[in-house]
DRENMARDO-244584 format. One record per residue (C-alpha): residue number from 0; residue in three letters; x, y, z. Coordinates in Angstrom, 3 decimals, padded with zeros to 6 digits. Layout:
BEGIN
NUM:Ala:X:Y:Z
...
***
This chain:
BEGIN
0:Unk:-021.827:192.432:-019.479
1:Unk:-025.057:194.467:-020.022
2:Unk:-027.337:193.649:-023.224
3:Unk:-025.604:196.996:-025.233
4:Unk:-022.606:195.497:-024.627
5:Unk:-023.966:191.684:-025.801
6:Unk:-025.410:192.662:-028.922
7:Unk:-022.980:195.280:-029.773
8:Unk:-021.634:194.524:-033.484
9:Unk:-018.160:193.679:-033.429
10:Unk:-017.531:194.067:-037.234
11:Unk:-015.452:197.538:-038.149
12:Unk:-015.131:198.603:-041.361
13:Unk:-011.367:197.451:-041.387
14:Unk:-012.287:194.101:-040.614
15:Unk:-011.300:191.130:-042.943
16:Unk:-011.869:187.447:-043.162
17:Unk:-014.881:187.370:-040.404
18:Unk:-018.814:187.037:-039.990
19:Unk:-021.211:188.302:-037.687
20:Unk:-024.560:186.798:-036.899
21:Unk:-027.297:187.633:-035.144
22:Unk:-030.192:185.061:-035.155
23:Unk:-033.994:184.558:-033.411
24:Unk:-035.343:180.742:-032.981
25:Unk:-038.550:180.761:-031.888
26:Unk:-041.861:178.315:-031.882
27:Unk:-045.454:179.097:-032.013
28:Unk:-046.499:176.169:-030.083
29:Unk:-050.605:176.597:-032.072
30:Unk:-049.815:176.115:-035.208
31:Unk:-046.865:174.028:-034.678
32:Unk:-044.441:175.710:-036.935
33:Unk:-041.062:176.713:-036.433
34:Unk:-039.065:179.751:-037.075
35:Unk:-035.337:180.854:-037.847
36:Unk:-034.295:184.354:-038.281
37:Unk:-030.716:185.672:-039.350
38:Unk:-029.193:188.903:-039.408
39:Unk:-025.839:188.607:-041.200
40:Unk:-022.501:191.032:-041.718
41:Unk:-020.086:188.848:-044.239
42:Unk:-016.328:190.144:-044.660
43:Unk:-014.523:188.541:-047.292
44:Unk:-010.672:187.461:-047.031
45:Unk:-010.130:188.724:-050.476
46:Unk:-010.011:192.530:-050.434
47:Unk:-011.210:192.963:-053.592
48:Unk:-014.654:191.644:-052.758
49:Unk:-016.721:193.976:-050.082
50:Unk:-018.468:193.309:-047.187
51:Unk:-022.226:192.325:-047.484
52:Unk:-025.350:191.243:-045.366
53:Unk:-027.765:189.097:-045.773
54:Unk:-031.035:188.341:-044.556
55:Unk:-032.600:184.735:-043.758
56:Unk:-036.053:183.340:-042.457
57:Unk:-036.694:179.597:-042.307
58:Unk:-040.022:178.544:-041.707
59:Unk:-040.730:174.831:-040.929
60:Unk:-044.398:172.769:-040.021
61:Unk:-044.824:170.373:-038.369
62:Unk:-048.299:169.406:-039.440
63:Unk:-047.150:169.872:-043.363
64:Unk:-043.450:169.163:-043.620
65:Unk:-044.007:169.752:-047.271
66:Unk:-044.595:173.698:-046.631
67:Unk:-041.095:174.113:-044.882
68:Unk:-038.772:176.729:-047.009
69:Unk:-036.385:179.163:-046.420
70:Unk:-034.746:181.925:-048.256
71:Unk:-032.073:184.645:-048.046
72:Unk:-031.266:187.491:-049.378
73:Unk:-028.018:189.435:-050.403
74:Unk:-027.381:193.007:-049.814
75:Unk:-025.104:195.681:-049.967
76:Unk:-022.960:197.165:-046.945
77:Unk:-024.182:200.633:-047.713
78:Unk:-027.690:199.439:-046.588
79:Unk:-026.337:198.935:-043.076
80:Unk:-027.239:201.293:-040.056
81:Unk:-025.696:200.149:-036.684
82:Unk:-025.715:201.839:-033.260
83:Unk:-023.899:200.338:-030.346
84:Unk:-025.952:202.090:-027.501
85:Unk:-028.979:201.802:-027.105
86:Unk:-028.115:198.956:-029.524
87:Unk:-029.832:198.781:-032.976
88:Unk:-028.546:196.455:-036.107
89:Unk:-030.446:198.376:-039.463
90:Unk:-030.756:196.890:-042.982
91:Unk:-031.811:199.822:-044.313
92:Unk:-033.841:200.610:-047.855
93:Unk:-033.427:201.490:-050.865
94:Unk:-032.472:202.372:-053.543
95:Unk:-029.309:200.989:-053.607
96:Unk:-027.085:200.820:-056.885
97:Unk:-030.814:200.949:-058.381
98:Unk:-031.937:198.081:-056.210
99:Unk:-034.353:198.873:-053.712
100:Unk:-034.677:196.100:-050.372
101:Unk:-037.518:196.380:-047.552
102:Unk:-036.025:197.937:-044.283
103:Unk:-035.112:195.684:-041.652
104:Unk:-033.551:196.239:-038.322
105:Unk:-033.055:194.134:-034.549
106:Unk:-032.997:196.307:-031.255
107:Unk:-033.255:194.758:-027.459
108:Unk:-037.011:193.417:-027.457
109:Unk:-038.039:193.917:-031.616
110:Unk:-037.292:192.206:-034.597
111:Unk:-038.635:193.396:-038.064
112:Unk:-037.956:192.618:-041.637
113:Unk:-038.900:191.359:-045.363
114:Unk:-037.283:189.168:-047.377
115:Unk:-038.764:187.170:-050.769
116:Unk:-041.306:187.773:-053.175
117:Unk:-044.495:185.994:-054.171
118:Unk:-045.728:183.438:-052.547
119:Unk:-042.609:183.224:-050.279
120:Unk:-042.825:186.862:-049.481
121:Unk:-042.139:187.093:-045.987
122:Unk:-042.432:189.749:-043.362
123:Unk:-041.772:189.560:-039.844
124:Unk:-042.785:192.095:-036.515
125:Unk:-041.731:190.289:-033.618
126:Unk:-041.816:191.902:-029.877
127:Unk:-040.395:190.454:-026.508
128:Unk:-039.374:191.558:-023.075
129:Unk:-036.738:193.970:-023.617
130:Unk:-035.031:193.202:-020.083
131:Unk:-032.865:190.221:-019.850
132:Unk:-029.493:188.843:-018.362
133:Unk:-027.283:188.035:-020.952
134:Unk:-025.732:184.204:-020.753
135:Unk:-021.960:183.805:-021.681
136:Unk:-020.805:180.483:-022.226
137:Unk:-016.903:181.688:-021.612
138:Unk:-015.425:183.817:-019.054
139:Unk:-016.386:187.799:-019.289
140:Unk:-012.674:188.633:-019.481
141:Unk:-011.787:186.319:-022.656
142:Unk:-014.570:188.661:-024.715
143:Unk:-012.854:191.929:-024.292
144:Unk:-009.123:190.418:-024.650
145:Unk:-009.571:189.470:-028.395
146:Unk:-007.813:185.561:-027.317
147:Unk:-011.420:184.106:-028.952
148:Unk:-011.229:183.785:-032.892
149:Unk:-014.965:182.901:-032.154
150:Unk:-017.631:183.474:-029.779
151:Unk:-021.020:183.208:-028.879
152:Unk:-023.405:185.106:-026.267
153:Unk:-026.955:184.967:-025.551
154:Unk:-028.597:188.269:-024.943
155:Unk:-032.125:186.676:-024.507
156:Unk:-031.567:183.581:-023.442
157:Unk:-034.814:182.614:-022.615
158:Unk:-037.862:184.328:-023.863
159:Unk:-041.071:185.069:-025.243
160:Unk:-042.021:186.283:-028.459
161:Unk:-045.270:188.376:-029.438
162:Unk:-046.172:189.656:-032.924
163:Unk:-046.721:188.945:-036.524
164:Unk:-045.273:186.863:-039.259
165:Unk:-046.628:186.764:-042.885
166:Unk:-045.992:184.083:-045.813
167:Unk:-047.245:185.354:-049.120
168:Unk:-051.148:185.937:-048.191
169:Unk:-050.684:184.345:-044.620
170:Unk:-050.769:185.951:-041.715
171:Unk:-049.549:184.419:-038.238
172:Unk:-050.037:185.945:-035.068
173:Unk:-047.714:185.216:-032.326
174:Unk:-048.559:185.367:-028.926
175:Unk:-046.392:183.383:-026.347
176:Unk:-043.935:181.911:-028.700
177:Unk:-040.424:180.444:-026.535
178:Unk:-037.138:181.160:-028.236
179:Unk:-033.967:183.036:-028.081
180:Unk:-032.367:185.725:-029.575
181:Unk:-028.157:184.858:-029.431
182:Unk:-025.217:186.502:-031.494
183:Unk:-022.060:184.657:-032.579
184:Unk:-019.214:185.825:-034.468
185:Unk:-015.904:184.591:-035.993
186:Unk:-013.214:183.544:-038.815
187:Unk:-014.601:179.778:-040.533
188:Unk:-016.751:177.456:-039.495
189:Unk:-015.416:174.065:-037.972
190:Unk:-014.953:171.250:-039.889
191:Unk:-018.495:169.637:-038.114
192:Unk:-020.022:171.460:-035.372
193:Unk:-023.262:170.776:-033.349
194:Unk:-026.283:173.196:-031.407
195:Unk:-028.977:172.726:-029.617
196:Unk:-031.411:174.998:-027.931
197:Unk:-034.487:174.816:-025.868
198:Unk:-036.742:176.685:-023.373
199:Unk:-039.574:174.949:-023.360
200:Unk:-039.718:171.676:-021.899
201:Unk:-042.844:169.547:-021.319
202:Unk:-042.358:168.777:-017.377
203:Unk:-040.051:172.127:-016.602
204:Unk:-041.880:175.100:-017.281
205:Unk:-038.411:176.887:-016.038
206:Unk:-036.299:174.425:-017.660
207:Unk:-033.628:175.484:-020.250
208:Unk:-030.481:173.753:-022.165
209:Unk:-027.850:175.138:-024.768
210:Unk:-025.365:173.157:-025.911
211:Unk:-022.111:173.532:-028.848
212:Unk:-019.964:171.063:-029.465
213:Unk:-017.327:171.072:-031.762
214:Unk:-016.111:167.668:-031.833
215:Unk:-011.789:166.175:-032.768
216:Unk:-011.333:167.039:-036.274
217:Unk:-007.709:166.098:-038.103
218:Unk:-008.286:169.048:-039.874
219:Unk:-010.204:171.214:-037.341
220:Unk:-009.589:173.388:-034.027
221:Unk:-009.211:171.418:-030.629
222:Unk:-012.318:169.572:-029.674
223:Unk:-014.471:171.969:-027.288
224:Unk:-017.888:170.882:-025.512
225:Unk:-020.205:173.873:-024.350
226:Unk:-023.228:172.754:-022.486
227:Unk:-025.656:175.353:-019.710
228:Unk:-028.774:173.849:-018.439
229:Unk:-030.968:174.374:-016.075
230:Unk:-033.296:171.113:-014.996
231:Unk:-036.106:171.489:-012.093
232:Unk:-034.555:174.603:-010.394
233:Unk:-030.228:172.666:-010.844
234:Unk:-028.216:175.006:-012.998
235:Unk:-025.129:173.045:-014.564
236:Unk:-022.371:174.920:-016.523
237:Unk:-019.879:172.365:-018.694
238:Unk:-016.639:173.488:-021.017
239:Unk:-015.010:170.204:-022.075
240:Unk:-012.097:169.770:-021.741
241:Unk:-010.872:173.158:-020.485
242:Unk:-012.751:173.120:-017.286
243:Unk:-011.405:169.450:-016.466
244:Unk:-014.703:167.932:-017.423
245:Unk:-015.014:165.161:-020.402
246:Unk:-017.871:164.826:-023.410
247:Unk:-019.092:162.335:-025.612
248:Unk:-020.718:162.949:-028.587
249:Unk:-022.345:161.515:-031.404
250:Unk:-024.473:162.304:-034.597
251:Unk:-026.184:161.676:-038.047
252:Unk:-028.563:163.946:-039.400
253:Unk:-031.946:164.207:-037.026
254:Unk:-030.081:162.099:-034.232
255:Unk:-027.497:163.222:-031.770
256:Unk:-026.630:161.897:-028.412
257:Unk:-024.345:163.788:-026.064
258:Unk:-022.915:163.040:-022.350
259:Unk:-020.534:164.922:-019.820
260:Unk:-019.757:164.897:-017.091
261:Unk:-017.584:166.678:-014.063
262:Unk:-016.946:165.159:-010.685
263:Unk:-020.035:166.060:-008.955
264:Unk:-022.874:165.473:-012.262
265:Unk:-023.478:164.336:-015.096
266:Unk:-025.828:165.353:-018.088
267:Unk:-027.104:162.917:-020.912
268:Unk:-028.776:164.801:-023.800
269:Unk:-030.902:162.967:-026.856
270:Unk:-031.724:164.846:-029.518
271:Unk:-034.356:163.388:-032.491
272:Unk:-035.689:164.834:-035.737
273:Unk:-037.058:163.478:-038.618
274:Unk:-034.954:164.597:-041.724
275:Unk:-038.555:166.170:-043.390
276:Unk:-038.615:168.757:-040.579
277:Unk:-035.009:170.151:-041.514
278:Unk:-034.112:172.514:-043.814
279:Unk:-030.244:172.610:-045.368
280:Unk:-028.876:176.229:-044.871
281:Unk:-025.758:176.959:-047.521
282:Unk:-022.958:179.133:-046.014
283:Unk:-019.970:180.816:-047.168
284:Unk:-017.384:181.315:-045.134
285:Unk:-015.122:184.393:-045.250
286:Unk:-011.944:182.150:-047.158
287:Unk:-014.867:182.018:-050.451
288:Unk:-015.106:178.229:-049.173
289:Unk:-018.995:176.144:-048.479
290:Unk:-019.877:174.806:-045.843
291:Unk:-024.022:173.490:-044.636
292:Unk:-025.807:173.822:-042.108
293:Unk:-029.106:171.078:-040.979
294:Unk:-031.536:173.613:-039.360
295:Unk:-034.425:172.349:-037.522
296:Unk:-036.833:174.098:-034.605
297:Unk:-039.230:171.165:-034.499
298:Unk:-036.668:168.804:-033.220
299:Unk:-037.607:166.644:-029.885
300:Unk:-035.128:166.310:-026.916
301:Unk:-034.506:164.749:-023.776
302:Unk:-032.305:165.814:-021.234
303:Unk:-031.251:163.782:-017.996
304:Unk:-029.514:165.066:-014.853
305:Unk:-027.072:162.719:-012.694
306:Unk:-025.160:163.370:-009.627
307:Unk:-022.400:161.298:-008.315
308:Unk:-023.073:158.816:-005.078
309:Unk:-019.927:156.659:-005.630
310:Unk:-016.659:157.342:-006.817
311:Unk:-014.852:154.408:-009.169
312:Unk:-011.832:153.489:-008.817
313:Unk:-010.083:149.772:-008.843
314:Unk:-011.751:148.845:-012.198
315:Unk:-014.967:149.857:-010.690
316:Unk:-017.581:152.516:-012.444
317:Unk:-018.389:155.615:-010.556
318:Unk:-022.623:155.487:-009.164
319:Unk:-024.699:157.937:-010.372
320:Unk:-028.047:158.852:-008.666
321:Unk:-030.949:160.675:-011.412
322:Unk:-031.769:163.904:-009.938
323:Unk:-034.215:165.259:-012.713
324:Unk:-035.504:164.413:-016.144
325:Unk:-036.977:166.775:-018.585
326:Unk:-038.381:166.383:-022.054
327:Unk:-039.400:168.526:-025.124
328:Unk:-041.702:167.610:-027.950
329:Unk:-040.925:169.166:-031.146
330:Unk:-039.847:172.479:-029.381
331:Unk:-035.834:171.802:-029.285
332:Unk:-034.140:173.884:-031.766
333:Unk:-031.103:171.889:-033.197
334:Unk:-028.264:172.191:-036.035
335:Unk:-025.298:169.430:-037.763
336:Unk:-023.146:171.389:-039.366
337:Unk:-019.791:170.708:-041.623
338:Unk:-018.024:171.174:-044.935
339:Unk:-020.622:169.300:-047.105
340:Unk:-024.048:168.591:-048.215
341:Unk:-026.665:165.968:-047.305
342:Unk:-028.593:164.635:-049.522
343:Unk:-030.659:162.846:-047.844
344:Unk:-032.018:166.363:-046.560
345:Unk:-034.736:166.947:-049.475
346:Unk:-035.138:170.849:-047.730
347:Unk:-032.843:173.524:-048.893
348:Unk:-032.485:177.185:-047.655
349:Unk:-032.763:179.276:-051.303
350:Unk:-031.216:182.351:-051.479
351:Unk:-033.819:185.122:-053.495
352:Unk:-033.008:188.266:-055.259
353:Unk:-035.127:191.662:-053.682
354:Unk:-038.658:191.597:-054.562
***
């Protein structure tokens, strides 16, 4: 699958009952400060309500926890511009129904936009390589045969971002900054889910991890764990269970420990944040229901890599040998996601009219 084909926007105009999402986490490892970007296209079950977009940017410090926001912004469908090859998502002007909104667009390697007003007026020019190999966590075939009521693929994986962002009368410049730029699409969000992402680790300057997991609900889809990492130079690809591998999981908001293993490794992941460096994002999902998302790009991690020297058996444990370690301070991006809100997470994600 070639990057057109990645980021190509799946929504048609007959489309019900779906959302489509194309988001940019990135770090800018001076200052600290962490950064969440979100291109949105929102169908509606109910027919009577149109599609809309909306437009997000979370910003969150580590030095001043107290300065993290975010906001979002509504617009209408007739301010959207898409073109599938060379790809290009627009959020165009105004004035629309006598509203006017600040363009905004993504295309392979930029990333512009304004959202807010005041003091959380922000504006966003961000530049990477535009060359990349896409990373699909499911097999190429299952994206073109319509059998995935949700999906996610990574166009840029793994990269670097360059540019400038602006808060009110701030102004940021990027150089250097690690991230990704991913797109995900489907029907409702799971009852809980779970995300973590990170390309810059302390002792692996080549190291990467992304993980979903969308742990047993009563009330949910089938349990599925989704983990790709790559530790000193060993590349490990999990789907539990449809690949015949198992996970573990478990969470609270700003912890999160996760294990799997196959019959050849196994990968131990430990996620920490404190709660003042996350930021609650309220969703909507297609059906009209809520359901919140804990957002934080500050978050630390550490990732462990086993492989199997002894196989149990007889009430015996298998033996596992450590084959690499790698760690990330405040540079793992991370979400806990379900059907409702924390409040023991003071941040909130505000949504703004146009300035």
């Amino acid at each position: 699958m070639n990057l057109d084909q990645a980021n190509a926007l799946r929504w048609t105009a007959a489309a019900r009952g779906c959302y489509e999402v194309y988001y940019l986490t990135l770090n800018d490892l001076a200052s600290e400060t962490g950064y969440w970007i979100r291109y949105v296209v929102q169908a509606p079950e109910i027919t009577e309500r149109s599609a809309e977009l909306e437009l997000w940017f979370a910003f969150l410090d580590r030095r001043n926890p107290e300065r993290s926001f975010g906001v979002f912004e509504r617009r209408p469908l007739a301010t959207l511009e898409s073109r599938a090859a060379p790809f290009r998502l627009g959020f165009g002007g105004g004035p629309v129904g006598g509203r006017r909104f600040e363009p905004a667009e993504l295309r392979h390697g930029l990333a512009r936009g304004e959202v807010g007003h005041g003091g959380r007026r922000v504006r966003w020019h961000l530049e990477w390589p535009a060359a990349s190999e896409p990373v699909l966590p499911f097999p190429e075939a299952l994206y073109s045969s319509g059998d995935l009521p949700g999906a996610m693929i990574y166009p840029y994986p793994a990269t670097e971002f360059t540019g400038t962002i602006e808060i009110g009368d701030r102004r940021l410049v990027i150089e250097g900054a690690p991230g990704e730029q991913s797109h995900i699409w489907g029907r409702k969000h799971p009852p809980h889910w779970l995300w973590a992402h990170c390309n810059r680790f302390d002792d692996d300057p080549a190291g990467y991890l992304e993980v979903s997991c969308v742990p047993a609900s009563a009330d949910g889809p089938p349990p599925v764990h989704m983990l790709i990492a790559r530790v000193h130079g060993r590349e490990v690809r999990l789907i539990a269970p449809l690949d015949g591998s198992a996970a573990t999981s478990e969470s609270v908001p700003g912890r999160w420990s996760f294990a799997a293993e196959s019959e050849r490794e196994r990968i131990e992941l430990e996620v920490n944040c404190p709660l003042e460096l996350i930021l609650e994002a309220p969703y909507t999902d297609p059906d009209g229901s809520s359901c919140f998302c804990l957002h934080s790009d500050l978050a630390s991690c550490r990732l462990r890599l086993l492989e199997r020297v002894a196989a149990g058996g007889a009430g015996r444990e298998p033996e596992w040998e450590n084959v690499g370690e790698v760690s990330s301070e405040g540079c793992c991006h991370v979400e806990w996601g379900d059907w409702h809100e924390h409040p023991e997470v003071e941040g909130r994600i505000e949504r703004v009219g146009p300035g």
